[in-house]
Backbone as ProteinMPNN parsed JSONL, in Angstrom:
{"seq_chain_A": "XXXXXXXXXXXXXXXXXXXXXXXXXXXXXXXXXXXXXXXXXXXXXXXXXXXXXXXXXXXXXXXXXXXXXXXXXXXXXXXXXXXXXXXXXXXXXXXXXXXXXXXXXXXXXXXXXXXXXXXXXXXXXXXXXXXXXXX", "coords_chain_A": {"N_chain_A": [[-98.123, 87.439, -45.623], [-96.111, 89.065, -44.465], [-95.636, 87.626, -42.647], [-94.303, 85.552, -43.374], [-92.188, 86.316, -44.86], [-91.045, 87.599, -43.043], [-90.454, 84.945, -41.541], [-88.999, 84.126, -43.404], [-86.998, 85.41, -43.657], [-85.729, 85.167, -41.233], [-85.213, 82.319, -41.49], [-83.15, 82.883, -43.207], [-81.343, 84.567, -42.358], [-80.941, 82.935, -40.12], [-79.826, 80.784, -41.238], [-77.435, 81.457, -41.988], [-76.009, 82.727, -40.205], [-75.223, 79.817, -39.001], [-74.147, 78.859, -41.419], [-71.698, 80.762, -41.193], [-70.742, 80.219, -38.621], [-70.293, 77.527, -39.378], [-67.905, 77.446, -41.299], [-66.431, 79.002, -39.544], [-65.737, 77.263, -37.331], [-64.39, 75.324, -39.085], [-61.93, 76.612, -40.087], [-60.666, 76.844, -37.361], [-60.456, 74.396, -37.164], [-58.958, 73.39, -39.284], [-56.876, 74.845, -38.387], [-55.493, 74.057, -36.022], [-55.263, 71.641, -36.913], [-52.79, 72.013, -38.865], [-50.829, 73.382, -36.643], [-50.328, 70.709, -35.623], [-48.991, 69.334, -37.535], [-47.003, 71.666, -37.399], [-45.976, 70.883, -35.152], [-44.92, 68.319, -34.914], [-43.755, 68.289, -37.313], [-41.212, 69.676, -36.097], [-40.32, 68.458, -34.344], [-39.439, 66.435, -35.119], [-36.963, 67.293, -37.05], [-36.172, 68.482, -34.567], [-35.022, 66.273, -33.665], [-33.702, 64.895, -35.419], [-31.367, 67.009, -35.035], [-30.701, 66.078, -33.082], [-29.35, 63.407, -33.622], [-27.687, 63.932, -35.985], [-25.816, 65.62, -34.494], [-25.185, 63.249, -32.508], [-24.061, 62.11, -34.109], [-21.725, 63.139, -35.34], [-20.141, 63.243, -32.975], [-19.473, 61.11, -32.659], [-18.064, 59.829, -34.99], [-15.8, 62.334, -35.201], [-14.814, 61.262, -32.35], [-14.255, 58.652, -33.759], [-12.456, 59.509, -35.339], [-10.17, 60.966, -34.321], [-9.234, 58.684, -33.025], [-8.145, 57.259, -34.885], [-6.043, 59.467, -35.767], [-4.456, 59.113, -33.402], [-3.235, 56.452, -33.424], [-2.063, 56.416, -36.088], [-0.635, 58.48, -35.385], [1.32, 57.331, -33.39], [2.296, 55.199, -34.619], [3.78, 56.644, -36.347], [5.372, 58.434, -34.439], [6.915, 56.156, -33.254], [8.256, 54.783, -35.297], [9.922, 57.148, -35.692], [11.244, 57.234, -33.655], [12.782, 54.734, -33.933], [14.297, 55.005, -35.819], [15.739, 57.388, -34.179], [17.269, 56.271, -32.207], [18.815, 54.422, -33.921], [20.302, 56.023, -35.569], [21.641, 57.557, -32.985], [22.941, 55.157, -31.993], [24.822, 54.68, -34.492], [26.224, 56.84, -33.95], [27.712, 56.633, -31.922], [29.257, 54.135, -32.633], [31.124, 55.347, -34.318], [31.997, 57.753, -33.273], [33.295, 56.023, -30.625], [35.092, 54.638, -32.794], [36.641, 56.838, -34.195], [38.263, 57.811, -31.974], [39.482, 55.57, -31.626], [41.202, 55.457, -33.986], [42.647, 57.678, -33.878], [44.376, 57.179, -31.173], [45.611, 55.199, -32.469], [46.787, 56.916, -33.925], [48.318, 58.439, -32.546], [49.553, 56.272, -31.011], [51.383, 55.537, -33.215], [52.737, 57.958, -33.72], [54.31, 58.149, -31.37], [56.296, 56.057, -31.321], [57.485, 55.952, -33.784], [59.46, 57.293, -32.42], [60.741, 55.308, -31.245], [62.968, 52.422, -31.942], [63.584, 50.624, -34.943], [62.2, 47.929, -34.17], [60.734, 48.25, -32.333], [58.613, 49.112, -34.354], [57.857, 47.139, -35.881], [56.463, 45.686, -34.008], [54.778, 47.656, -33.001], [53.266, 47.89, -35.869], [51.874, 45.335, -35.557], [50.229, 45.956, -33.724], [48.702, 47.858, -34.429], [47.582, 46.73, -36.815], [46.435, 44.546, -35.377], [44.445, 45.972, -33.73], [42.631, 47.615, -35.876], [41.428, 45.452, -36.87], [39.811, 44.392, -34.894], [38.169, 46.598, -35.262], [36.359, 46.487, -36.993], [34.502, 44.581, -36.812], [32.611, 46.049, -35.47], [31.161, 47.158, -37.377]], "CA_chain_A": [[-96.883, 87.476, -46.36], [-94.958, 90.101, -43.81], [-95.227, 86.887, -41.673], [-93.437, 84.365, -44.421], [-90.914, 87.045, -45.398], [-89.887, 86.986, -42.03], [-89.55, 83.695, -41.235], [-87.839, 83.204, -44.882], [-85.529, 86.26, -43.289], [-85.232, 84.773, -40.202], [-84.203, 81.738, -41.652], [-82.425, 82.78, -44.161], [-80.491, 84.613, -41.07], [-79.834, 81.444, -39.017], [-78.611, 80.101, -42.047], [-76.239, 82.495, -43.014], [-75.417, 82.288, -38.796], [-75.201, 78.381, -39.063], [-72.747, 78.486, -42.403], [-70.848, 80.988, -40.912], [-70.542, 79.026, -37.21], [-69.531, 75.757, -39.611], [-66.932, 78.203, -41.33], [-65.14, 79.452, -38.705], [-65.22, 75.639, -37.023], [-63.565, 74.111, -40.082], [-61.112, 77.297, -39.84], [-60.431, 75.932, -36.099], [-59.902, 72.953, -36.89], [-57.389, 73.589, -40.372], [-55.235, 75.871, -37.566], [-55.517, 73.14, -35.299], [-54.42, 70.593, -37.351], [-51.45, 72.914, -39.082], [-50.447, 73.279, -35.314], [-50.451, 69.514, -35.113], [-48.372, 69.026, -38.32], [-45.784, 71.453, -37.374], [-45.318, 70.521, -33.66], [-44.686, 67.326, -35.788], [-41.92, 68.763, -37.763], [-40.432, 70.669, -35.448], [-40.033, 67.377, -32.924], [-38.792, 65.488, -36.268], [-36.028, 68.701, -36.977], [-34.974, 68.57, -33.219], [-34.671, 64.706, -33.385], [-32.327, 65.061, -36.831], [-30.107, 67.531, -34.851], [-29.741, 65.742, -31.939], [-28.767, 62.728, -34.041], [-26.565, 64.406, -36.785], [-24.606, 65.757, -33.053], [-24.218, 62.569, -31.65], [-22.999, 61.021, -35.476], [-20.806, 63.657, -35.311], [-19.353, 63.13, -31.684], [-19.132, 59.088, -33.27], [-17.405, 60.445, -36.033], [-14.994, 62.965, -34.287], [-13.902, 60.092, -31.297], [-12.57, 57.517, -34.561], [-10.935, 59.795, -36.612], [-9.359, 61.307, -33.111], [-8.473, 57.063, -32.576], [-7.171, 56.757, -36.447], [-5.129, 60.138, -35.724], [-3.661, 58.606, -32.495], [-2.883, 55.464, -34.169], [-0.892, 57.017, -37.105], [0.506, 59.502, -34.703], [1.931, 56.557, -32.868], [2.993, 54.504, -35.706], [4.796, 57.694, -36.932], [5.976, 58.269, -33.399], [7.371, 54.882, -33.3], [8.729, 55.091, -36.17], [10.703, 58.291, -35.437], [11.912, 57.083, -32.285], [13.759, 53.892, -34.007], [15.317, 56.149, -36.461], [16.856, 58.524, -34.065], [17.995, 55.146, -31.645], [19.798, 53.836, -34.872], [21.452, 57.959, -35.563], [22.517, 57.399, -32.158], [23.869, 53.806, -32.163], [25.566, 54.944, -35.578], [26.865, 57.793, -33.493], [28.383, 56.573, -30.889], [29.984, 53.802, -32.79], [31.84, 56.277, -35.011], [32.787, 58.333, -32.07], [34.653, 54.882, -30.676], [36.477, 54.235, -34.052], [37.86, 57.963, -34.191], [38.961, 57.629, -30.986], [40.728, 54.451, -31.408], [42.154, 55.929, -35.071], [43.662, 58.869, -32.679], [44.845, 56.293, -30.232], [46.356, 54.494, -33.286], [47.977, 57.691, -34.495], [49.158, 58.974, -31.495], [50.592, 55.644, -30.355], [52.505, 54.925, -33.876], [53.68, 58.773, -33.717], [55.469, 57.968, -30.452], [56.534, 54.662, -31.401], [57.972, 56.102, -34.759], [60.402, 58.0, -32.046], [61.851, 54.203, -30.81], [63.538, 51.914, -32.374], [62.738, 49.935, -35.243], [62.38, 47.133, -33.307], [59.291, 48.61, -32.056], [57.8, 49.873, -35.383], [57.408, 46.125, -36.012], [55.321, 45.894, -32.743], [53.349, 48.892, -33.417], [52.539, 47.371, -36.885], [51.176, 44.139, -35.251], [49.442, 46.174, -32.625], [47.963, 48.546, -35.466], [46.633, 45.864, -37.519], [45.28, 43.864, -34.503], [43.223, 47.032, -33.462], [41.915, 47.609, -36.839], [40.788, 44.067, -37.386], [39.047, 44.759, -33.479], [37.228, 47.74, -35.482], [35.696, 45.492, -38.303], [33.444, 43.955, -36.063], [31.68, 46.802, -34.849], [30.008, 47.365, -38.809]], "C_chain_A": [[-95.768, 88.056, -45.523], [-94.598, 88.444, -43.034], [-93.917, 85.696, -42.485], [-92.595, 85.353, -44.487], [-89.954, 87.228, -43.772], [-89.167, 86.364, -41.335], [-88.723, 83.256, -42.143], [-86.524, 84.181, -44.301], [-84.992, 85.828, -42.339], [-84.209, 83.34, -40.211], [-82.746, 81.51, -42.498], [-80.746, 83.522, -43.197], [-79.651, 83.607, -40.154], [-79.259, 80.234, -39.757], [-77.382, 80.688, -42.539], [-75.449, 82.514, -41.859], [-74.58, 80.775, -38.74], [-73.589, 78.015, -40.347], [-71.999, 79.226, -41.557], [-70.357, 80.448, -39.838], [-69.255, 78.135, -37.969], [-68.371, 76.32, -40.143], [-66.188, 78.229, -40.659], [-64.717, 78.006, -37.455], [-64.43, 74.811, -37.833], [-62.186, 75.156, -40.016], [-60.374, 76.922, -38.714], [-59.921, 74.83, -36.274], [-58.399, 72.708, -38.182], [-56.502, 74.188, -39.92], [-55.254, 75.019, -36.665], [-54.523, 72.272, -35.818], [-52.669, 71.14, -38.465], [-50.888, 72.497, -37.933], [-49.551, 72.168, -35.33], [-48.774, 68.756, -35.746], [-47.294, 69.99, -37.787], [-45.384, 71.538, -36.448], [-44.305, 68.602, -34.579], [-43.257, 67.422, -36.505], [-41.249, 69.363, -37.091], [-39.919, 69.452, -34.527], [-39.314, 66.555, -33.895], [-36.839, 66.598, -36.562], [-35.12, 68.37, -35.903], [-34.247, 67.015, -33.206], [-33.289, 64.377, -34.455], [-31.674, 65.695, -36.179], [-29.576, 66.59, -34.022], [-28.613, 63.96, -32.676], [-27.577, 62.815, -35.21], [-25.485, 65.298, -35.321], [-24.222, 64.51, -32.824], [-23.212, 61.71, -33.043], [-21.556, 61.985, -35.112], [-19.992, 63.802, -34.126], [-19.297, 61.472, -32.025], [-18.025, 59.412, -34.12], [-15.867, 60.775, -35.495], [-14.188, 61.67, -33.281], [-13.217, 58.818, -32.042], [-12.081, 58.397, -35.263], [-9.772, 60.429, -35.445], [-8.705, 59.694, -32.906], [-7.544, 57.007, -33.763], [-6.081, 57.499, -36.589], [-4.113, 59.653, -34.987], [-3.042, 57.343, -32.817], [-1.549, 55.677, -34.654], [0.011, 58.08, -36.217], [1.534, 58.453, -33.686], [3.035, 55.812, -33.349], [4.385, 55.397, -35.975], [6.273, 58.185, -35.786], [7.43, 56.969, -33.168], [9.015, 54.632, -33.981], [10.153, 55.881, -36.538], [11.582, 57.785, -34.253], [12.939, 55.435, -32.774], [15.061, 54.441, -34.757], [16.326, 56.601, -35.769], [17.634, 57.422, -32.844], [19.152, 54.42, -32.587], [20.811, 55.274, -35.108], [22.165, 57.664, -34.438], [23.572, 56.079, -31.902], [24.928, 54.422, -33.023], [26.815, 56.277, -34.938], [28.096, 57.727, -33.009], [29.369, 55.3, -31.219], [31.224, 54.266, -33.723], [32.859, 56.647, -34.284], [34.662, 57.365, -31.608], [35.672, 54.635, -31.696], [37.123, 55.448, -34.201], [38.486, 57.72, -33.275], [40.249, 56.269, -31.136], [41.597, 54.921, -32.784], [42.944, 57.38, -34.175], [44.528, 58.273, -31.739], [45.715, 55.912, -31.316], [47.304, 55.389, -33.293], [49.046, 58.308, -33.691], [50.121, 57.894, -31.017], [52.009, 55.318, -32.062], [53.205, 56.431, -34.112], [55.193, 58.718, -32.469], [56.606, 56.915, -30.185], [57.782, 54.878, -32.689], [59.588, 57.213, -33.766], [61.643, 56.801, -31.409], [62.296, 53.531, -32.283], [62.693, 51.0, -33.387], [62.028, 48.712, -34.725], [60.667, 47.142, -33.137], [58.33, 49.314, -32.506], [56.879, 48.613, -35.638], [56.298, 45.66, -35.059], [54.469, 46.505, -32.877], [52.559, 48.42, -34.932], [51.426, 46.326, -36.695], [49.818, 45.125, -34.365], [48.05, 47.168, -33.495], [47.092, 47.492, -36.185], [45.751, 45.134, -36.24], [43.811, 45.332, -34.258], [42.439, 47.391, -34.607], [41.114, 46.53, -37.449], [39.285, 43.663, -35.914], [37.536, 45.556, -34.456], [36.251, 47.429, -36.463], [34.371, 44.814, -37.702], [32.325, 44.776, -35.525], [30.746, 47.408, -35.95], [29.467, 46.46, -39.043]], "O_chain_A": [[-94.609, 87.692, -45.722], [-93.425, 88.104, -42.88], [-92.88, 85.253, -41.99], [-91.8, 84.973, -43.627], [-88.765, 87.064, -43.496], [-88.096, 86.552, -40.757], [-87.906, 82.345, -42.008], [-85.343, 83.858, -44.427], [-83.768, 85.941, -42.281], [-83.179, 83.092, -39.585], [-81.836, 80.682, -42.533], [-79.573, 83.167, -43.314], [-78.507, 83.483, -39.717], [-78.625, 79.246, -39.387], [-76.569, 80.306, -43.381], [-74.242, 82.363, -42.047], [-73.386, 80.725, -38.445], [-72.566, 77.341, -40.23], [-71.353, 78.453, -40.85], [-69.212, 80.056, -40.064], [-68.074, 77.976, -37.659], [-67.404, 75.819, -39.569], [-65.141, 77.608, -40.841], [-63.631, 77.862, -36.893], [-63.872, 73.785, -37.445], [-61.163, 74.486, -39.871], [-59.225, 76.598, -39.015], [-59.016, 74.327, -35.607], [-57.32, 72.133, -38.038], [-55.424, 74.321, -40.499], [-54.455, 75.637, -35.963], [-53.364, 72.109, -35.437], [-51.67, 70.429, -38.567], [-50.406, 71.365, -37.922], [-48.34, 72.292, -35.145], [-47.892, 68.123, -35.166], [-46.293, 69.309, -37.565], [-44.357, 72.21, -36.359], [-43.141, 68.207, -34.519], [-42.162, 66.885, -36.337], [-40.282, 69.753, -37.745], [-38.878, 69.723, -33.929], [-38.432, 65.871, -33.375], [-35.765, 66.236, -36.081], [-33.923, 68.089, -35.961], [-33.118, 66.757, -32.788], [-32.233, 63.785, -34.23], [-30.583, 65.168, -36.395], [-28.401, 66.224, -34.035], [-27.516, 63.585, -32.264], [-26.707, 61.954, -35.337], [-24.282, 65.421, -35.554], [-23.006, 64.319, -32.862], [-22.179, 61.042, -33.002], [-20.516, 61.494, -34.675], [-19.036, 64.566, -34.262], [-18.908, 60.784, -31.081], [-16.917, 59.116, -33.671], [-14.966, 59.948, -35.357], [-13.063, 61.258, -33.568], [-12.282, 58.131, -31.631], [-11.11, 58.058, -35.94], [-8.574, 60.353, -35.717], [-7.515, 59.671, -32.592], [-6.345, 56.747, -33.653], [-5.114, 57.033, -37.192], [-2.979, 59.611, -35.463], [-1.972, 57.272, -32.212], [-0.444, 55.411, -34.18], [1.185, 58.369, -36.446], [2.564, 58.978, -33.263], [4.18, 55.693, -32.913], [5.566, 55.061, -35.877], [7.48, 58.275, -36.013], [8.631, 57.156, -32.973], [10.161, 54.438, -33.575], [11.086, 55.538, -37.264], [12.749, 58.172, -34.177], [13.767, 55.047, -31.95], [16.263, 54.387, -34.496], [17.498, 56.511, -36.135], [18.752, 57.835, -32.536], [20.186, 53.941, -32.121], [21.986, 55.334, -34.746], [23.365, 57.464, -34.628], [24.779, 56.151, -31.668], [25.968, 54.736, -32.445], [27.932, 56.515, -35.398], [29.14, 58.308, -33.307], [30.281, 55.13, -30.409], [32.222, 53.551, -33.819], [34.041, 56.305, -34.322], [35.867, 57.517, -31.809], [36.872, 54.46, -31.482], [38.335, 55.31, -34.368], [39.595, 57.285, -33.584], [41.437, 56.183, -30.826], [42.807, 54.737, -32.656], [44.149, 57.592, -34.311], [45.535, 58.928, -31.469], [46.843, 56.364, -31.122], [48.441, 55.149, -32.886], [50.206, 58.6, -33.978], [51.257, 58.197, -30.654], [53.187, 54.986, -31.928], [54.284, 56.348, -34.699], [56.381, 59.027, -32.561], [57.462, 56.856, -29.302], [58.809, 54.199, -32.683], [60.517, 57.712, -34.401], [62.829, 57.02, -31.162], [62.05, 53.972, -33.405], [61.559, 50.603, -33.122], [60.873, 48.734, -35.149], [59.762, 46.43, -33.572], [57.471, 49.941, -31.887], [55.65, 48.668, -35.662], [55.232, 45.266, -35.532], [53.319, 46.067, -32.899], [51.349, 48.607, -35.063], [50.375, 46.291, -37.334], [48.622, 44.865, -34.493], [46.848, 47.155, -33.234], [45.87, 47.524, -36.042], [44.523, 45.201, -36.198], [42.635, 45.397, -34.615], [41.262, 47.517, -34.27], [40.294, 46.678, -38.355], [38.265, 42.977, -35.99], [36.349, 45.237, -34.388], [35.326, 48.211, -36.685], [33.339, 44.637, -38.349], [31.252, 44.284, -35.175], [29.739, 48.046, -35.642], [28.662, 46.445, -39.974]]}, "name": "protein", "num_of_chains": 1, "seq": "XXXXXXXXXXXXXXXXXXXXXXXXXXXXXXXXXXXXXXXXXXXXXXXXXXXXXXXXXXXXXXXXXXXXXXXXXXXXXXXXXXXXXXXXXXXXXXXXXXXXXXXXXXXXXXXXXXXXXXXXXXXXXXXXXXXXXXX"}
């Protein structure tokens, strides 16, 4: 019997060896395969940043084109404006000038004779009929 009780201990030993072995092998292998899974996500993760960067350097280079666009347009825009202010300017300018010219020549004119009021009248209306053309 001592001899059976110790082979039932002995095996009851290299079974209790044997589960625990297969234990800590299936342990091995469930941190193994964890591992596996999150080298997995972690390579999935890096792959989403690098592609939410380059959307966003896609992104970024048209709305930078759609800005330059409209900033052009607007540009544009601005720059016919202040070409017409100046046109408008400078034909103003000319018509004071020639209404100063007018006044000055029919003040000195109003010092001759009538003679040459009648003259200055013609010469007044011609120049004002000159100035009609330039609106």
């Amino acid at each position: 019997e001592n001899v059976q009780d110790s082979q039932l201990g002995s095996a009851s030993a290299l079974h209790t060896s044997e589960t625990e072995r297969r234990i800590q092998m299936r342990k091995r292998i469930i941190v193994w395969m964890l591992r596996q899974h999150l080298a997995i996500a972690w390579t999935a993760f890096q792959n989403s940043l690098s592609t939410a960067k380059k959307n966003r350097g896609t992104v970024q280079r048209v709305l930078r084109w759609v800005a330059h666009q409209n900033l052009s347009g607007a540009f544009r825009q601005y720059y016919e404006c202040v070409k017409d202010e100046i046109r408008v300017k400078i034909i103003c300018t000319r018509l004071v000038q020639r209404m100063r010219q007018a006044a000055v020549f029919k003040m000195f004119s109003s010092w001759k004779t009538s003679r040459h009021l009648k003259m200055l009248a013609r010469k007044v209306s011609y120049r004002w009929q000159r100035c009609k053309y330039f609106w």
